[in-house]
C-alpha angles and dihedrals in degrees: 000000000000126000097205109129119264139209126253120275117230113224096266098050127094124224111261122222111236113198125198117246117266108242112265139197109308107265138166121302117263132196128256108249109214117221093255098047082052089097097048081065129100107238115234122192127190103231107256140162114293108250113207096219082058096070109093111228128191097253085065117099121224138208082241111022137078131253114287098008132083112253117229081245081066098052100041089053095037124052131193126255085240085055098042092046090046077055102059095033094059098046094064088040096054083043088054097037090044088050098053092046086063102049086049093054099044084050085056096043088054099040091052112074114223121271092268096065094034099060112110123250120269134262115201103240117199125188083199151284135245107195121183127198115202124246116272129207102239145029097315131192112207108206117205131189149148144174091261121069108255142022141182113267138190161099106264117032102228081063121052139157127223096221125165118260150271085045133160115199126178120255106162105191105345128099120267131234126203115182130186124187130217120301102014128110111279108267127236126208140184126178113206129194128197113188118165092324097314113114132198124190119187124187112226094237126187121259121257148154101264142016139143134233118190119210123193095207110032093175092071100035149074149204129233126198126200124204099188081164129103097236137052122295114209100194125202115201131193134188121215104190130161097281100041135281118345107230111194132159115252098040094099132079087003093177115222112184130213115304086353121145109201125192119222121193108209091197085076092058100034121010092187129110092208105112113267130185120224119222110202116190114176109200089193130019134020120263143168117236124207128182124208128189128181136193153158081268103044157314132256148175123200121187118220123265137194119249111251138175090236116055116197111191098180129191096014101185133266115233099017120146091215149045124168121181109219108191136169142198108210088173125092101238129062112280124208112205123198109207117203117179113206110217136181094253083047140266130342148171106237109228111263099018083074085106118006119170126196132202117234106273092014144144126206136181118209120188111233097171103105095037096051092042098196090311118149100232141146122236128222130197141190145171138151101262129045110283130191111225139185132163123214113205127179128204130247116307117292104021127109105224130095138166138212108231102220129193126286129191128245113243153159085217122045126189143191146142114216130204089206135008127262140136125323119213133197129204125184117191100184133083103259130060122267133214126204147199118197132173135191120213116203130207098272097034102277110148130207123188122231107185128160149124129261121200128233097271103003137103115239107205120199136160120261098205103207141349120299156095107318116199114188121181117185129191082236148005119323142176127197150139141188129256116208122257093227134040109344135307143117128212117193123222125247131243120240120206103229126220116277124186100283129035118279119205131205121202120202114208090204094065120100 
């Protein structure tokens, strides 16, 4: 019997047993409810069978109700048949609702891929881009394009034109300004010259604080440097030649002003013929820096370049009596460069650039001529601190004009836009074969397709019919670059940046 405490009994009821609970399965403890927090708690009921004497009915009287109508005690503890059946009859509804809900979100969480693979693809966005051709000796044609269908062209870069592209406009011997706005596809630019047989082709390149050109005859060259900035631009200038670095008064703090183009003859620094490498360092601002050499046998321009540890010299070409290397070692420790050409029949190491060191600020020339006999090739080189490397090449015996082969970049999209037709070559520097698509876009929308497949080491050649915007996409990595269908000169293609899975931006710091 339990010993619990009982209420008192009125005169007509009879004492109730009460028995004491039988010990269950052991379950989790549970906490003793007092007879005043019993309110506060919420009433539970097994199901059982309705007694009639159950239903509460007006005539009852209640603790807290008056005679002849149910108190609101009556109807909290006692519900009605039509509540008790609305209780079990929305249980098994919200099991089954919620059931289904579930079912229907985990279907959506597994349809939907994750975020990863849902991101949209990419659109290159670009805030603009100031490209500057270098000045050129003769009557010149800069040639602008873009995958997009118009860019900003001139000859000063506070004035510039929006003219549709691919365009060429004449610029004779002024520098040349390509200019792309937010938003739009990055912009390419050559400038070609054509002067009694004798061709120059110059690649539009991006200002920056530093950059190197390599001659092969300072005495009879200079160098041009371009502010297309709106501040002050304080240039450093240093001379590699065979023996070291060419210290000479005059080549520090050399002051461009806004907008200004000066002239710098290198035969006041340095009167030999012997190749040197100049080094340009801009404290402030930001330039682009052109070298042009002149002689009995030819002209060239060559557009400045950053050092690198890895040296693409794309489209050498085919049938030329000579090819001379020009490397430099801008470092200050000796510096030891591997050389691959990369032929149509496959790789190879050209005989005597099998081992070529190089003394810290340097500049040495090594005779391929032999070793490429006449083979359109690109060259690669590599070393393990940043070169400097040019290639001179000379046409057949007995003609006048030359070129400078400058760097390209490796790529799965190429770009360039051309001021005359000529011959396109490939180059793929990695260890599987690469197809290609290529198209050329001509001034008034006519399209030409330029497809193949380049294998691992080798150089693919093909004809590029007329001037125009070429657009080349690899399966993989190329380098090229275009030699000229008169007279003698290479331009090397650019490299695009392709889409990744978020937005890239590019700011120009010539924009304003």
């Amino acid at each position: 019997m339990s010993d619990r405490p009982r209420r008192a009994l009125t005169d007509d009821e009879e004492p109730e047993e009460i028995f004491e609970a039988e010990p269950g399965e052991a379950g989790p403890a549970r906490r003793a409810v007092d007879a005043e927090d019993a309110g506060d708690q919420p009433v539970v009921r097994a199901a059982r069978a309705m007694d009639p004497d159950d239903v509460a009915t007006p005539d009852e009287d209640d603790l807290d109700g008056t005679d002849g109508d149910p108190s609101t005690a009556s109807a909290v503890e006692r519900p009605t048949i039509d509540d008790k059946a609305g209780h079990h009859w929305k249980g098994p509804v919200w099991v089954v609702t919620l059931a289904v809900a579930a079912v229907a979100i985990s279907l959506l969480t597994t349809a939907i891929p994750e975020s990863r693979r849902t991101a949209p693809a990419a659109q290159f966005v670009s805030s603009g881009r100031t490209l500057v051709c270098p000045p050129s000796q003769g009557k010149a044609s800069l040639a602008a394009g873009s995958v997009g269908g118009s860019l900003h062209v001139g000859t000063s870069a506070d004035k510039l034109s929006e003219t549709s592209v691919p365009a060429v406009t004449k610029i004779d011997n002024s520098a040349g300004f390509v200019r792309s706005m937010a938003g739009q596809h990055p912009p390419t630019g050559s400038v070609l010259s054509a002067d009694h047989g004798m061709t120059t082709w110059v690649p539009c390149v991006g200002t920056a604080t530093d950059g190197a050109v390599s001659l092969t005859n300072p005495s009879a060259s200079d160098l041009v440097v371009v502010n297309a900035d709106t501040r002050v631009a304080t240039v450093d200038v240093t001379l590699l030649g065979s023996k070291g670095e060419i210290d000479t008064a005059g080549m520090r703090g050399i002051r461009v002003s806004p907008g200004q183009t000066k002239v710098l003859p290198l035969s006041v620094w340095n009167n030999d013929t012997t190749p040197v490498t100049a080094l340009i360092g801009s404290r402030e601002g930001r330039v682009v820096v052109g070298a042009r050499t002149w002689a009995p046998k030819g002209r060239e321009t060559i557009a400045m370049a950053p050092a690198s540890k890895t040296v693409y010299l794309p489209a050498v070409p085919a049938k030329v009596s000579t090819a001379t290397l020009v490397i430099s070692n801008p470092g200050t420790t000796r510096l030891g460069v591997s050389v691959t050409a990369l032929a149509g029949h496959g790789p190879f190491t050209p005989d005597g650039a099998d081992e070529i060191d190089i003394d810290p600020r340097s500049t040495i020339q090594v005779d391929l001529s032999k070793a490429l006999a006449g083979e359109a090739v690109g060259l690669k080189l590599s070393a393990h601190d940043p070169l400097v490397a040019r290639l001179f090449v000379q046409g057949k015996h007995g003609t006048t004009d030359y070129a400078l082969v400058g760097p390209g970049s490796s790529s799965k999209v190429l770009e360039q836009t051309l001021g005359a037709g000529g011959t396109l070559e490939l180059s793929n520097p990695g260890g599987e074969a690469v197809t290609f698509t290529g198209t050329l876009t001509a001034d008034g929308g006519k399209k030409t397709a330029v497809n193949g497949t380049v294998p691992a080491g080798s150089t693919w050649s093909g004809k590029v019919p007329a001037a125009g915007h070429l657009h080349v996409v690899g399966s993989a990595p190329l380098v090229g670059g275009v030699v000229s269908g008169s007279g003698l000169a290479v331009l090397p293609l650019d490299a695009i940046a392709t889409s990744t899975n978020g937005r890239r931006a590019t700011v120009d710091p010539l924009l304003r």
